[in-house]
N, C-alpha and C positions, 0 to 999 in steps of 0.2 A: 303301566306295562313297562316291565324293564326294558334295557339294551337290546338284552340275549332276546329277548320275546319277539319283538317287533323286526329285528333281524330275521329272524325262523320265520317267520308272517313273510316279509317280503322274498325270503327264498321260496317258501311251498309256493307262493303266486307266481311265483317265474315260472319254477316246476311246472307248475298248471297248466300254463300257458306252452311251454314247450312242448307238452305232452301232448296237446290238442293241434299244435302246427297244421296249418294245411298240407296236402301232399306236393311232393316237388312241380315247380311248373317252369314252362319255358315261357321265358316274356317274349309275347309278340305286341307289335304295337297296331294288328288289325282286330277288332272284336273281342279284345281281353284275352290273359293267360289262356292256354291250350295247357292241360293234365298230361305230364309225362308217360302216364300209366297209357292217354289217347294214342298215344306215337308207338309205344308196344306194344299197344292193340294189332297196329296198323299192321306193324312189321313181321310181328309175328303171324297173321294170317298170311302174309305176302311168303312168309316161312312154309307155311301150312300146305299153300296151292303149290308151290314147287317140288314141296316131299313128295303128294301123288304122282308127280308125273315119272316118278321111277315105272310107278306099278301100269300107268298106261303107255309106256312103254315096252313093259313085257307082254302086253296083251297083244301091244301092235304086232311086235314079234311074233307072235305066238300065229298070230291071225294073217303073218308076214301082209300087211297095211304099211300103208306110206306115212310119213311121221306127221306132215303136212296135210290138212283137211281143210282146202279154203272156204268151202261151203259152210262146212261146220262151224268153224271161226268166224265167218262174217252173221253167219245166224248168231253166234253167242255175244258177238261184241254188240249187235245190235238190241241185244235183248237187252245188254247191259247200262247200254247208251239211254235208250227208251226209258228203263227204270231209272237210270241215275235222277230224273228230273221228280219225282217221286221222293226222292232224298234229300232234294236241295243239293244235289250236284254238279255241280258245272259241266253238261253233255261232252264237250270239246275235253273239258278236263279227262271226263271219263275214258273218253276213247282212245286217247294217249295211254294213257297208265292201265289199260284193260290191253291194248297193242303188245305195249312193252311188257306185262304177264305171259303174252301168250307168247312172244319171242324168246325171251327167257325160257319158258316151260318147253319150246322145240329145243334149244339149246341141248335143256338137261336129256333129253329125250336121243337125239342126236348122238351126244356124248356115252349112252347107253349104248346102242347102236353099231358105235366104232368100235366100241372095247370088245360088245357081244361074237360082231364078227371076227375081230383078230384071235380069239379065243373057241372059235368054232362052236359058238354057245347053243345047241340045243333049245328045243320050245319048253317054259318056263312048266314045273306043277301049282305054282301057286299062284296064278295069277289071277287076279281077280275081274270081273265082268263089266267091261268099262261102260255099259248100255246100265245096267242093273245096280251096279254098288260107286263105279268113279266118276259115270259123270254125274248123278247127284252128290255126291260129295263137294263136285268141284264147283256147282251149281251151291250150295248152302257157301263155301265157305267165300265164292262171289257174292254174294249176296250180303253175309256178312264184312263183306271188303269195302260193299258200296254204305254202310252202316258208319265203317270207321272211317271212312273219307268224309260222309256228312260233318262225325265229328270235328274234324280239323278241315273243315271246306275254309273258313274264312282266314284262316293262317298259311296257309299255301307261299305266300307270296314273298313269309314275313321270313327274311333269313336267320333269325335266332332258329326258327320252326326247321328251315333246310339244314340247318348246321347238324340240328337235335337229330334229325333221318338220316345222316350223312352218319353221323358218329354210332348211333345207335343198332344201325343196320349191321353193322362189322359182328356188332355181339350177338344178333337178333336173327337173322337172314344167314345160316350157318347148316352144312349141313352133308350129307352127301352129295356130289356132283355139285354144288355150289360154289363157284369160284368168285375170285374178284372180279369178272366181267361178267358174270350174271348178277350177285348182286350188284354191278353200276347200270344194268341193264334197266333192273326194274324199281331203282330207285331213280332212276335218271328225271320222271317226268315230274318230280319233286323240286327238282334242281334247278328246273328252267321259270324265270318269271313271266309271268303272264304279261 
C-alpha cells in the first residue's frame, strides 16, 4: 500500500469516527454525563406549561374566577409530590420546582389580567374549557415534567448541570408574557444545592 493509500485509510477512520460522535453532553461529576438534548427536554416543557396559562387565563376571565386557587394548587402539587416518588424523584425536590411552576404560571396569568383590564378587555370567543381541554393538558405535560426531572435527578447538584439550565433557559423558556423574572422564577429551584 502506497503513501497516498494508507493516508485515505486513516482519513475515512477519522471520518467514521466523527460521524458517529456521541451527542453533546454536560460533564457532571454525579452518576455520569447528563445528554444536552435531557436539559431541553426539561426546559422546553417548563416552556410548554407556561404558554397554557395565557388560555387559563381567559377562561378565568371569562368565568371572572380569581387567578389564585389554593385548593386546587395544594391538590395538584400533592398529586405531584406523591407521584414524584414513583419517578425516582426527590419529593422535597419536587415540591419546590412544582411551587415555583405554579407561581410563575399566576405571574403570567396576573400580568394577563392587568393588561386585560387597562384595556377594558371583554369576555374572550375563544377560550378554551379549563375543566375539559387545560387542565388535562397541564396534567400530561406535568407529568411529563416529572419524566424529565427523573432524567437529570442525579445531576441536580452538579454545577456544570446548573450552568447548562442557567444558559439554556434564556434560548428555551421564551415566549409571550415570559420575562426575565419568570424565567428565574422557575428555574430558580435548579440553582439552589441541595
Amino acid at each position: 500500500m502506497n503513501r497516498f493509500a494508507t493516508l485515505l485509510s486513516v482519513v475515512v477512520v477519522i471520518s467514521g469516527c466523527l460521524a458517529e460522535s456521541p451527542p453533546p453532553v454536560s460533564k457532571v461529576a454525579d452518576g455520569g454525563p447528563v445528554d444536552d438534548a435531557q436539559v431541553d427536554r426539561l426546559l422546553t416543557l417548563m416552556q410548554q406549561r407556561l404558554a397554557v396559562m395565557h388560555d387559563v387565563a381567559k377562561w378565568k376571565w371569562n368565568e371572572k374566577k380569581a387567578i389564585a386557587d389554593p385548593d386546587r394548587e395544594q391538590e395538584l402539587l400533592d398529586r405531584l409530590v406523591k407521584i414524584s416518588k414513583e419517578h425516582d424523584v426527590d419529593a422535597d425536590f419536587a415540591r419546590t420546582f412544582f411551587t415555583a411552576q405554579m407561581t410563575a404560571a399566576k405571574a403570567i396569568q396576573q400580568a394577563d389580567f392587568d393588561r386585560w383590564e387597562a384595556a377594558n378587555q371583554g369576555p374572550f370567543d375563544d377560550s378554551p374549557d379549563l375543566v375539559t381541554e387545560l387542565r388535562p393538558k397541564i396534567t400530561q405535560i406535568s407529568d411529563d415534567l416529572l419524566e424529565a426531572l427523573a432524567a437529570v435527578e442525579g445531576h441536580r447538584n452538579d454545577a456544570a448541570f446548573q450552568r447548562g439550565v442557567e444558559s439554556r433557559a434564556t434560548d428555551l423558556i421564551t415566549g409571550e408574557g415570559i420575562t426575565e423574572t419568570i424565567r428565574a422564577t422557575v428555574i430558580a429551584p435548579f440553582l439552589k444545592v441541595d
